[in-house]
Short mmCIF file of the C-alpha atoms (twelve columns), coordinates in Angstrom:
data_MODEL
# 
_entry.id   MODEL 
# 
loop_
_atom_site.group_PDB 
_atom_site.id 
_atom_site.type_symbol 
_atom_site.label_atom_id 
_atom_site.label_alt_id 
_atom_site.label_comp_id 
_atom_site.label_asym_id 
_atom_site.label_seq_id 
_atom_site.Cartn_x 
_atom_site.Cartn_y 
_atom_site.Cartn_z 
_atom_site.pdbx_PDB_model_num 
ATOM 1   C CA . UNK A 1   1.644  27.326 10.559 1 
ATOM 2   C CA . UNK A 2   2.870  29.275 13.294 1 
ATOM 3   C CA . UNK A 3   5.828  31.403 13.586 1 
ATOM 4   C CA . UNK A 4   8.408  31.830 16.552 1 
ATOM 5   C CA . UNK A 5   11.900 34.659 16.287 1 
ATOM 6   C CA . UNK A 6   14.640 33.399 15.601 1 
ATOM 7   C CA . UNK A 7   17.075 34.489 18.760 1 
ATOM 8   C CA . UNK A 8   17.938 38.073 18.652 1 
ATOM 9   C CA . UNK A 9   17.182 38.424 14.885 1 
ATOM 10  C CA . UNK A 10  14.602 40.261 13.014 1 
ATOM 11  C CA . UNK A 11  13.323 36.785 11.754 1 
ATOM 12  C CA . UNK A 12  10.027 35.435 12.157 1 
ATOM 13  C CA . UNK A 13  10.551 31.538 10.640 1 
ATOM 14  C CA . UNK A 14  8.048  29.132 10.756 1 
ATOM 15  C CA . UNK A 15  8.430  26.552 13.687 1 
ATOM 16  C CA . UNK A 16  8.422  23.628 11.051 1 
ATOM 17  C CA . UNK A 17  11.124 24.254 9.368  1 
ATOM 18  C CA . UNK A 18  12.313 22.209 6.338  1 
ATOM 19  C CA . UNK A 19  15.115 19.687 6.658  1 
ATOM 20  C CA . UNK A 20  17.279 19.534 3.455  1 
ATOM 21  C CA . UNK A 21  19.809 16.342 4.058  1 
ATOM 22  C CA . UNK A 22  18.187 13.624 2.619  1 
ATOM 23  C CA . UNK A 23  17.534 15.516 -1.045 1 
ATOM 24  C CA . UNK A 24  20.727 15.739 -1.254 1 
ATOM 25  C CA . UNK A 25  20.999 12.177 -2.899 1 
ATOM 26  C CA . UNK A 26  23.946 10.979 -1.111 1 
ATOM 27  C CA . UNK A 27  23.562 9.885  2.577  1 
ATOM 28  C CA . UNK A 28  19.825 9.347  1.958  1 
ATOM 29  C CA . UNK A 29  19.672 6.966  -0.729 1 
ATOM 30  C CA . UNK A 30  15.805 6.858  -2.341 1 
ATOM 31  C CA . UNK A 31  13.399 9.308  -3.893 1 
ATOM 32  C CA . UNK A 32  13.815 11.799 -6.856 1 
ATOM 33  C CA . UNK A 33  14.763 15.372 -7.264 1 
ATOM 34  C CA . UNK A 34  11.111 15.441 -8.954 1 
ATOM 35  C CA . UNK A 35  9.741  14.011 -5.528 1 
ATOM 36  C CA . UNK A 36  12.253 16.109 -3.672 1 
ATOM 37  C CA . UNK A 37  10.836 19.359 -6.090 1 
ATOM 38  C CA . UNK A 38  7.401  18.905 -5.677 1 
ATOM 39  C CA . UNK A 39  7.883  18.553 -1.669 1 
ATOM 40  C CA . UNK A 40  9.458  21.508 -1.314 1 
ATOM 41  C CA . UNK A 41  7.030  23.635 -3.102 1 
ATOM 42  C CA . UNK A 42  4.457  22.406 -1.388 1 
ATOM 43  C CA . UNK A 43  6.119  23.362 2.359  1 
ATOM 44  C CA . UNK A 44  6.251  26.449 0.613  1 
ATOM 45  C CA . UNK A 45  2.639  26.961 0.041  1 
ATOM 46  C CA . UNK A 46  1.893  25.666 3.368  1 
ATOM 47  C CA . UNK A 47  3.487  27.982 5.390  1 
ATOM 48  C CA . UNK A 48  7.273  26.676 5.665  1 
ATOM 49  C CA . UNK A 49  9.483  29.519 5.662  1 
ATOM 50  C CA . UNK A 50  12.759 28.081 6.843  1 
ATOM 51  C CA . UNK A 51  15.092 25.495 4.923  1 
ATOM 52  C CA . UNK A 52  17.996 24.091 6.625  1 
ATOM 53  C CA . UNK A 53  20.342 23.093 4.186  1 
ATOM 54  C CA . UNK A 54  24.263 22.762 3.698  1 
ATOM 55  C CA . UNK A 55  26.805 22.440 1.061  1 
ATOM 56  C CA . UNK A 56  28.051 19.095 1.840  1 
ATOM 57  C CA . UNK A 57  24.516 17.509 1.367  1 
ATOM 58  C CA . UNK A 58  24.886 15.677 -1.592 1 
ATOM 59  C CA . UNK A 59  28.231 17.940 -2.677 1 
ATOM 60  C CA . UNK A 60  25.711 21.069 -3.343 1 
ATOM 61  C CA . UNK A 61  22.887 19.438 -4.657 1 
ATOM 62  C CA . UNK A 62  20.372 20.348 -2.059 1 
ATOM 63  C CA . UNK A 63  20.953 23.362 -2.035 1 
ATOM 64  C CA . UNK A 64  21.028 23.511 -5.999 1 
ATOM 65  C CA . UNK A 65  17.352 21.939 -6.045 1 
ATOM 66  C CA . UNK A 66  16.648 24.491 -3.171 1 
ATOM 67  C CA . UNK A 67  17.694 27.376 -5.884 1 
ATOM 68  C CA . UNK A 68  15.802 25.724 -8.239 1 
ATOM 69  C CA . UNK A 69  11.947 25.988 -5.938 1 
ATOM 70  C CA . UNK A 70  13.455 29.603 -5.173 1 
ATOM 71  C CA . UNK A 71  13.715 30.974 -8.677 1 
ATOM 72  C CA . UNK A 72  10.084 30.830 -9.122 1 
ATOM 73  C CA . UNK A 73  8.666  31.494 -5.239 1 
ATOM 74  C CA . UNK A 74  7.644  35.261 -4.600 1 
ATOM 75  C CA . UNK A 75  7.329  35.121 -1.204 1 
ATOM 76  C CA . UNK A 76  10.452 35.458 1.613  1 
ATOM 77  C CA . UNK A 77  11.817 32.195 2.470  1 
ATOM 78  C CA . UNK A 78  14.734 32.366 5.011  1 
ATOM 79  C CA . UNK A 79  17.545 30.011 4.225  1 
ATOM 80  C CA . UNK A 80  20.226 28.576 6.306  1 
ATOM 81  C CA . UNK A 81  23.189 26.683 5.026  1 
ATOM 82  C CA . UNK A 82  26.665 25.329 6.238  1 
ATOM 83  C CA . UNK A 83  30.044 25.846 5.889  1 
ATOM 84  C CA . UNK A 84  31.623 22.580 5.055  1 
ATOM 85  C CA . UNK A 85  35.050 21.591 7.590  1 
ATOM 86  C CA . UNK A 86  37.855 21.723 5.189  1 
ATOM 87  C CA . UNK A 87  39.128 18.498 6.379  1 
ATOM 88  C CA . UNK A 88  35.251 16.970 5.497  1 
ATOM 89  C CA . UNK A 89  35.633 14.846 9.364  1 
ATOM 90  C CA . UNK A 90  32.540 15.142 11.034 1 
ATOM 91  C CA . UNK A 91  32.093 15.683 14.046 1 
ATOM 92  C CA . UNK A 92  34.824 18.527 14.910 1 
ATOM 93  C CA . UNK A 93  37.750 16.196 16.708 1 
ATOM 94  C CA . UNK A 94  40.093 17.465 19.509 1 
ATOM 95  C CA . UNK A 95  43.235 18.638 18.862 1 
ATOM 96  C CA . UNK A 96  42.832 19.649 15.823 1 
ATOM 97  C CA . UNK A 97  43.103 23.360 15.237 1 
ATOM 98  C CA . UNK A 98  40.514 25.463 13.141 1 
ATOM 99  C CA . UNK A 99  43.403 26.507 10.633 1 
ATOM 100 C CA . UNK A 100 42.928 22.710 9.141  1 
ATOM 101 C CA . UNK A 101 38.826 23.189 9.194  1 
ATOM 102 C CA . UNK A 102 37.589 26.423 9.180  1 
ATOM 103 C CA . UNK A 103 40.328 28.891 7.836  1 
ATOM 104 C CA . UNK A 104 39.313 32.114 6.053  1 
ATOM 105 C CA . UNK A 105 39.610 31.387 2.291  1 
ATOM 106 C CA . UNK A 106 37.244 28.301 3.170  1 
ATOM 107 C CA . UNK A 107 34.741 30.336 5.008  1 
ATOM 108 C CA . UNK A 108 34.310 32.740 2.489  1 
ATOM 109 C CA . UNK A 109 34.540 30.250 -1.026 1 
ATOM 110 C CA . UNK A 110 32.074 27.546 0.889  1 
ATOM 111 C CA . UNK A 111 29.839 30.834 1.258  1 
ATOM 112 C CA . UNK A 112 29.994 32.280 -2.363 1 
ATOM 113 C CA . UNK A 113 29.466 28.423 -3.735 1 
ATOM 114 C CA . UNK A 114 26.602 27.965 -2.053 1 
ATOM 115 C CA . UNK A 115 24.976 31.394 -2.822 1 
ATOM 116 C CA . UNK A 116 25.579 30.264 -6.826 1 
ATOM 117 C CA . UNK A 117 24.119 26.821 -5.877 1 
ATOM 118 C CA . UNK A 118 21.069 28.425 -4.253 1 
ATOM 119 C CA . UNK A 119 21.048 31.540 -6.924 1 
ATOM 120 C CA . UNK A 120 20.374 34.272 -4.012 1 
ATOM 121 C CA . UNK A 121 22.698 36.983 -3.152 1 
ATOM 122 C CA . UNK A 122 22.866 36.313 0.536  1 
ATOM 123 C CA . UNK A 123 22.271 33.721 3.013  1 
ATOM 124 C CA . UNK A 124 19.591 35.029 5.823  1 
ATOM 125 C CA . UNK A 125 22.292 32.523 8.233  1 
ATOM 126 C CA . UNK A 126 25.443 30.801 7.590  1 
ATOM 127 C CA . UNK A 127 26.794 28.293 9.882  1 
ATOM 128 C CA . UNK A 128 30.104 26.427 10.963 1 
ATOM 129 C CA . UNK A 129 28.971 22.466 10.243 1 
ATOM 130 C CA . UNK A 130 31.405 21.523 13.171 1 
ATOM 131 C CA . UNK A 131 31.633 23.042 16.247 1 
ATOM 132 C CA . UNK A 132 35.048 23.154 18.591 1 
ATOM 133 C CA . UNK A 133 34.989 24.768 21.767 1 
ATOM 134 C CA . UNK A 134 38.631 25.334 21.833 1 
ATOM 135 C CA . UNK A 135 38.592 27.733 18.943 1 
ATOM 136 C CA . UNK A 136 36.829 30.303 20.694 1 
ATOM 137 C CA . UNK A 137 39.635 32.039 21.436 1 
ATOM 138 C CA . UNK A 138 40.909 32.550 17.829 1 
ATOM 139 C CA . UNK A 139 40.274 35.147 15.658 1 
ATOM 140 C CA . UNK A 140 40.754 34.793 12.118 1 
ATOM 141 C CA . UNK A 141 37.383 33.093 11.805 1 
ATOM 142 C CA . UNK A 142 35.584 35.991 13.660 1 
ATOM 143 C CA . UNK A 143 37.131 38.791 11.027 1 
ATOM 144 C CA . UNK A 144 35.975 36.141 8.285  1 
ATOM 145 C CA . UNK A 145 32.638 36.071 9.706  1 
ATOM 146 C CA . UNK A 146 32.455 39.739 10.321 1 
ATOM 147 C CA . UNK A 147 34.000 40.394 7.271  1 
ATOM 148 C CA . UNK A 148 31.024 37.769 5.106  1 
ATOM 149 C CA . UNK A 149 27.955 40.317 7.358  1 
ATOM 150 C CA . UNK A 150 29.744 44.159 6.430  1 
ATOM 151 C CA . UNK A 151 29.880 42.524 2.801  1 
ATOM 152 C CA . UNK A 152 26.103 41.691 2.959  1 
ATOM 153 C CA . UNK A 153 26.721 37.838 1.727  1 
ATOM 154 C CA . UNK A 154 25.090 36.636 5.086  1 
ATOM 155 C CA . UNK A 155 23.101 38.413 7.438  1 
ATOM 156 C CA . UNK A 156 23.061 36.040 11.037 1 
ATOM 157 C CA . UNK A 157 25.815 33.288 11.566 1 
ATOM 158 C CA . UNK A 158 25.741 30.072 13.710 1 
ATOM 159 C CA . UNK A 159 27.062 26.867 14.483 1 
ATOM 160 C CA . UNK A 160 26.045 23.124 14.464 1 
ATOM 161 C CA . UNK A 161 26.663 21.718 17.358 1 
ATOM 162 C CA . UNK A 162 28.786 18.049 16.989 1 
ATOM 163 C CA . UNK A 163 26.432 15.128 17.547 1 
ATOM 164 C CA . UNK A 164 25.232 14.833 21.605 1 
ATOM 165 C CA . UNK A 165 27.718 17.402 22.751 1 
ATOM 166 C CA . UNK A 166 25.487 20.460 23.585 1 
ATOM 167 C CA . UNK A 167 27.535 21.647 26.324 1 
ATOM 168 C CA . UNK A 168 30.455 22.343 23.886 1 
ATOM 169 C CA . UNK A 169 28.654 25.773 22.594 1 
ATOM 170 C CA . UNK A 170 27.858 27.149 25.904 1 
ATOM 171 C CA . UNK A 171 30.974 29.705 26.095 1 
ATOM 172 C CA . UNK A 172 30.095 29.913 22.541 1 
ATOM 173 C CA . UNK A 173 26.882 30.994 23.282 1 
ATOM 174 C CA . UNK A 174 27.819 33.374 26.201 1 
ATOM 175 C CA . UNK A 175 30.536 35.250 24.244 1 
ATOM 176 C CA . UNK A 176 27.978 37.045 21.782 1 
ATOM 177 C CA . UNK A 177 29.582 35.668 18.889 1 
ATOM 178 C CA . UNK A 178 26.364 33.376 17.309 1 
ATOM 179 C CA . UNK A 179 22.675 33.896 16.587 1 
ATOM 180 C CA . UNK A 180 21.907 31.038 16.485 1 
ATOM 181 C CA . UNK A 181 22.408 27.032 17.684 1 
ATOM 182 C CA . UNK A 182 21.745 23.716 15.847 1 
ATOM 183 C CA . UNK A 183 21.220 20.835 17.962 1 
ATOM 184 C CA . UNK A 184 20.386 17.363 18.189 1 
ATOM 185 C CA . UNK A 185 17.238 17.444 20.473 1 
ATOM 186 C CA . UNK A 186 14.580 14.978 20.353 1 
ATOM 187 C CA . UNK A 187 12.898 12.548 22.976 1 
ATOM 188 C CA . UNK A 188 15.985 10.209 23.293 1 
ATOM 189 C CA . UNK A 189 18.072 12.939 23.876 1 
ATOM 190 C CA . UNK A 190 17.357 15.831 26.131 1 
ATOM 191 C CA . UNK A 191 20.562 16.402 27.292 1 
ATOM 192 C CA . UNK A 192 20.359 20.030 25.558 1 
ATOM 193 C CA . UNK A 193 17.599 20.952 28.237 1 
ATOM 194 C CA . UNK A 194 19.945 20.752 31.483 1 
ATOM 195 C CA . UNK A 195 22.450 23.987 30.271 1 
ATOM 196 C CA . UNK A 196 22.347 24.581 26.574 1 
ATOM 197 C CA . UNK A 197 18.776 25.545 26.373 1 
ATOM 198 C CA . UNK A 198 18.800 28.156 29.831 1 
ATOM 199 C CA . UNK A 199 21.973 29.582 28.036 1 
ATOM 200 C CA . UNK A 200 20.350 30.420 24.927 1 
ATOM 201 C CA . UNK A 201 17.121 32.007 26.904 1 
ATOM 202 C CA . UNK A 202 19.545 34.194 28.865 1 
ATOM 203 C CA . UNK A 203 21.604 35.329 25.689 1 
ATOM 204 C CA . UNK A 204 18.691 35.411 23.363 1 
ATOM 205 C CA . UNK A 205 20.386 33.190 20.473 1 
ATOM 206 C CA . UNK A 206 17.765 30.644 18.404 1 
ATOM 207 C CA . UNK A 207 17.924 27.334 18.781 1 
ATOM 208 C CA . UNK A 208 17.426 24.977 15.691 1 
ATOM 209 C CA . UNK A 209 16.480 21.457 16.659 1 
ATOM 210 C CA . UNK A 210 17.847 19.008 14.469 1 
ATOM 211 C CA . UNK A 211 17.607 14.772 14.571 1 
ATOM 212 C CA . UNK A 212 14.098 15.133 16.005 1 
ATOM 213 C CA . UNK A 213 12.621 11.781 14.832 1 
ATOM 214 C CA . UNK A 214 16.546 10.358 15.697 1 
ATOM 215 C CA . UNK A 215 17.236 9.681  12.187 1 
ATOM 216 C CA . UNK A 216 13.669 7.852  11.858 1 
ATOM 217 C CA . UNK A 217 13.684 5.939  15.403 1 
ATOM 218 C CA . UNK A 218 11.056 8.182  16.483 1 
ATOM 219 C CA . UNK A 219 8.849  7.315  13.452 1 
ATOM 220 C CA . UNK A 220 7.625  4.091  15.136 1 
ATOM 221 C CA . UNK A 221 8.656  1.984  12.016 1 
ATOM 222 C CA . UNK A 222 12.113 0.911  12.740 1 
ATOM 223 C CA . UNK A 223 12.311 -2.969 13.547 1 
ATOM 224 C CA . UNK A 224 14.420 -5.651 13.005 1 
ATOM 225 C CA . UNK A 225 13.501 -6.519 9.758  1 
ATOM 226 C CA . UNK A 226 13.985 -2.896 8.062  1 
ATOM 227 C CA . UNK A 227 16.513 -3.080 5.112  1 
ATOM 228 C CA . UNK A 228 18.650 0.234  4.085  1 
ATOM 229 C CA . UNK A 229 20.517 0.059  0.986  1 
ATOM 230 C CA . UNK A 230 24.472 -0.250 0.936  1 
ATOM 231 C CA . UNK A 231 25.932 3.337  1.241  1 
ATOM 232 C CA . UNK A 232 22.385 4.908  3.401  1 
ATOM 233 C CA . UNK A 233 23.693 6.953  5.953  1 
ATOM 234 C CA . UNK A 234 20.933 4.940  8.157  1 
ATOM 235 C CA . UNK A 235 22.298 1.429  7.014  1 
ATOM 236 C CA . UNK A 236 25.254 2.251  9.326  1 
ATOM 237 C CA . UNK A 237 23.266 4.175  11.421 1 
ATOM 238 C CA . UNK A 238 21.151 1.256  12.754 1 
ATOM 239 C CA . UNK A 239 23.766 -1.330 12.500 1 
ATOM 240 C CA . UNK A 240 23.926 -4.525 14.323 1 
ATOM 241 C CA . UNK A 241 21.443 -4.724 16.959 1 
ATOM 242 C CA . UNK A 242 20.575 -1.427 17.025 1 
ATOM 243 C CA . UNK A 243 17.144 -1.850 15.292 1 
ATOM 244 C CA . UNK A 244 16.339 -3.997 18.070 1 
ATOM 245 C CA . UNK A 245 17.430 -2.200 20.806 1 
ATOM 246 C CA . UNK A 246 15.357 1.197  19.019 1 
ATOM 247 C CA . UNK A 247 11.977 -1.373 18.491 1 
ATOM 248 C CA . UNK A 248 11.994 -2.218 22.289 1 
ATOM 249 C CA . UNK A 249 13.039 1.452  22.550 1 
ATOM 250 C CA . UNK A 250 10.059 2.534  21.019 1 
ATOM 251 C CA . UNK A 251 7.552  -0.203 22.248 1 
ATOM 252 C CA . UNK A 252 8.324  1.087  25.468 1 
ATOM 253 C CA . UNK A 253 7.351  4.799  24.772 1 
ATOM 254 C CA . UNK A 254 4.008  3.899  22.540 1 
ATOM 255 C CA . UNK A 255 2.923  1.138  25.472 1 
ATOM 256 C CA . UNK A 256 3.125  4.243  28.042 1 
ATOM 257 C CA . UNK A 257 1.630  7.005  25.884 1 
ATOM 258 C CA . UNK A 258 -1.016 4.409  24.591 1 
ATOM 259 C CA . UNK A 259 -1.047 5.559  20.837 1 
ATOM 260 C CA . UNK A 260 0.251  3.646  17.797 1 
ATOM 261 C CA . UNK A 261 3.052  4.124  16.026 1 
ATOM 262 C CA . UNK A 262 1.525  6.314  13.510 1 
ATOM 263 C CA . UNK A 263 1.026  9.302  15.943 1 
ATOM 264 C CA . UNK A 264 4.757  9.178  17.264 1 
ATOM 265 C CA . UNK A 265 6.086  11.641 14.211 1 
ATOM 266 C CA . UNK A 266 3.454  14.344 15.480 1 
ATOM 267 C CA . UNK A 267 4.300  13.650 19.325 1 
ATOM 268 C CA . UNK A 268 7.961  13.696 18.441 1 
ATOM 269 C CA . UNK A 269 7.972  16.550 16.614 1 
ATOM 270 C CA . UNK A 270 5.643  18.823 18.954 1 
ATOM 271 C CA . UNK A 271 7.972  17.333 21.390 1 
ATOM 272 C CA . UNK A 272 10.595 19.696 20.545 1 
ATOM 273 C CA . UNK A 273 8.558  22.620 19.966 1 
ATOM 274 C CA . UNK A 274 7.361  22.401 23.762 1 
ATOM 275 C CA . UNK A 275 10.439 23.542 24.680 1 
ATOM 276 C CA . UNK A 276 10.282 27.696 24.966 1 
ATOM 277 C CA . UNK A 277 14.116 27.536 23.820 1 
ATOM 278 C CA . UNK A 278 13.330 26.361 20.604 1 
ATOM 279 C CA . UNK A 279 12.695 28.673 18.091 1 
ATOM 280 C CA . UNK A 280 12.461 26.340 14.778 1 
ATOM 281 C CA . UNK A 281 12.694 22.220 14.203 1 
ATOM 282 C CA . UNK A 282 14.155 20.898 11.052 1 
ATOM 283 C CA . UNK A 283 12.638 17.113 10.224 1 
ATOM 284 C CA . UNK A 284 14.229 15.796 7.133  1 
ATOM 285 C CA . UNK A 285 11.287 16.004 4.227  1 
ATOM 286 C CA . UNK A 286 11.576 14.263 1.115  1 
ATOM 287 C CA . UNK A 287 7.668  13.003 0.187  1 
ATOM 288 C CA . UNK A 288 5.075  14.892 -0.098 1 
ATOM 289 C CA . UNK A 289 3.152  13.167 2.407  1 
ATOM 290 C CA . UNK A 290 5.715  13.814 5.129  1 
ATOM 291 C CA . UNK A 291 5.821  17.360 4.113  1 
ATOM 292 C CA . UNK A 292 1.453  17.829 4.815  1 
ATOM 293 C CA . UNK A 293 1.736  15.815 7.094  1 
ATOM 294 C CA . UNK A 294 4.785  17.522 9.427  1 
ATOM 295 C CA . UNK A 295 3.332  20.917 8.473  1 
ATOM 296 C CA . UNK A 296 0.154  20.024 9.955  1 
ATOM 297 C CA . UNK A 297 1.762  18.873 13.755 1 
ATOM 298 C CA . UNK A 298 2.277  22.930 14.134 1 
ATOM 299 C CA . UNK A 299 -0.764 23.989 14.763 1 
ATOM 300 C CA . UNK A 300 -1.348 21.036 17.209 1 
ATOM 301 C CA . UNK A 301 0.635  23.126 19.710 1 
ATOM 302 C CA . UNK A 302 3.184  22.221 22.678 1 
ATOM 303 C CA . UNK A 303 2.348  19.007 24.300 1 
ATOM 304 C CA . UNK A 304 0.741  19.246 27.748 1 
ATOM 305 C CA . UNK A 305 2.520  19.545 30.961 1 
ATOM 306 C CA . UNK A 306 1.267  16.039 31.848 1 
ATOM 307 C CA . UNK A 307 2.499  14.075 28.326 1 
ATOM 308 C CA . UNK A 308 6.118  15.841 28.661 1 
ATOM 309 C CA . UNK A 309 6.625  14.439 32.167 1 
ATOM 310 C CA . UNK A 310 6.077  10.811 31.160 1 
ATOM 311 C CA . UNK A 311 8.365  11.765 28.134 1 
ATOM 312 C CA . UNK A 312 11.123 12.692 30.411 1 
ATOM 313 C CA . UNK A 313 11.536 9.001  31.595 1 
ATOM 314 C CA . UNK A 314 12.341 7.761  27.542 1 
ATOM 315 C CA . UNK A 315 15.723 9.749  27.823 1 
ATOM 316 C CA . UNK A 316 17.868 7.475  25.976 1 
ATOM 317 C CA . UNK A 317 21.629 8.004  26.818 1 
ATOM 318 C CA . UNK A 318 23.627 6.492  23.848 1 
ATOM 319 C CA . UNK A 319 25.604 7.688  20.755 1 
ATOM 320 C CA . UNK A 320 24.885 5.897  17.165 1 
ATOM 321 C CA . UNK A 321 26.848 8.173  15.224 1 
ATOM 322 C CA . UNK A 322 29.916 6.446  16.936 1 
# 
């Protein structure tokens, strides 16, 4: 495994990080907390030291099974969770003010439920789930925020950035106020690349690269024919003819790197790490066979120069969270 800082912080985390959503048994319907268990232990032992969890996975359950691998793990594992937005709409809409999602009392009970969930006494980073660019200017989440650090119950704080807006957290990013970005970044979009990434080089803050196989598009086995139970997050997520459009998609991108499907995970993934903006990425990780096999695409590297410019051509400018 290899190991990249996080921004300006004193952590080293590994540059596969582990993904936490889909244990949380509500969005991502399959699998067991036994399956979900035994994965996460086994990151553990192969070098993963950064889970990306929040409490609204699965109403705390992630992070509860999370607490669970911890209790019995001697080594430092660096855990980032989320702040839930009171108003539980994702993403962060405009015009409404941060008193309705993020006010005080919220920031800090969100934070001291998911400590008891996870059974540590601080978080190593807490993080806004929404992101606003118009609350910048307020204050009464900064004291909250400030006030969480001087107590000791977090130690770094960031955002996640609403879905394909990375431009939103640029002032954000400038002010000095975050350690750290989540983003979506993955070969369909690289819209982070043009400002959001150059910001966080010139202000130091970590990047966390979230959606990197695009919710499973970018695992190569996404047709037509692929059936997601009623209530999966992904049976809305590739609605209509959306499986379609992500198999031609797809086709496209295997036909001009000349691989099968099977390699894509491992070309997605490194991918993101090519980037030198990108401190960690967090794949979603539920078997244990994802798990070995994610943890072994860090050691493959960055992609070469030559492999990244025929990747720039599958930017994929659309929005399936809509």
């Amino acid at each position: 495994m290899r190991y990249r800082k996080l921004g300006r912080t004193n952590i080293d985390v590994s540059d596969m990080g582990y993904g936490a959503w889909g244990i949380g048994q509500k969005q991502w319907l399959g699998g067991t907390d036994h399956e979900a268990l035994t994965g996460i232990r086994r990151a553990l032992e192969l070098g993963f030291n950064f889970i990306d969890t929040a409490l609204a996975y699965g109403e705390g359950h992630s992070e509860r099974l999370i607490g669970q691998v911890l209790s019995g793990h001697s080594h430092k594992v660096y855990i980032a969770s989320k702040v839930p937005p009171k108003n539980l709409i994702w993403p962060a809409r405009a015009g409404v003010g941060i008193d309705d999602v993020f006010p005080g009392d919220h920031i800090t009970g969100s934070t001291e439920t998911t400590l008891k969930n996870l059974g540590v006494p601080y978080l190593d980073l807490q993080q806004f789930h929404v992101w606003n660019p118009d609350w910048l200017a307020r204050d009464e989440w900064k004291r909250s925020v400030e006030d969480l650090k001087k107590s000791g119950k977090i130690h770094y704080f960031g955002v996640s950035i609403n879905d394909h807006q990375p431009e939103s957290a640029i002032a954000l990013v400038e002010s000095g106020l975050v350690d750290t970005v989540q983003v979506i970044y993955n070969i369909f979009d690289q819209t982070p690349e043009a400002k959001l990434f150059p910001a966080a080089i010139k202000h130091n803050v970590g990047v966390i690269a979230r959606v990197p196989l695009d919710e499973g598009s970018l695992t190569g086995v996404i047709n037509p024919n692929s059936k997601f139970a009623a209530g999966d997050f992904r049976d809305n997520y590739f609605r209509g003819e959306r499986k379609l459009e992500v198999q031609e998609h797809v086709s496209a991108l295997l036909a001009d790197l000349d691989m099968q499907a099977r390699d894509l995970p491992q070309i997605a993934l490194r991918f993101c790490l090519s980037h030198p903006a990108v401190s960690t990425v967090i794949p979603g990780m539920r078997s244990l066979r994802s798990v070995e096999a994610n943890g072994s695409f860090s050691m493959l590297g960055p992609l070469p120069s030559n492999t990244l410019a025929l990747l720039k051509a599958h930017a994929w400018d659309r929005n399936y969270y809509l």
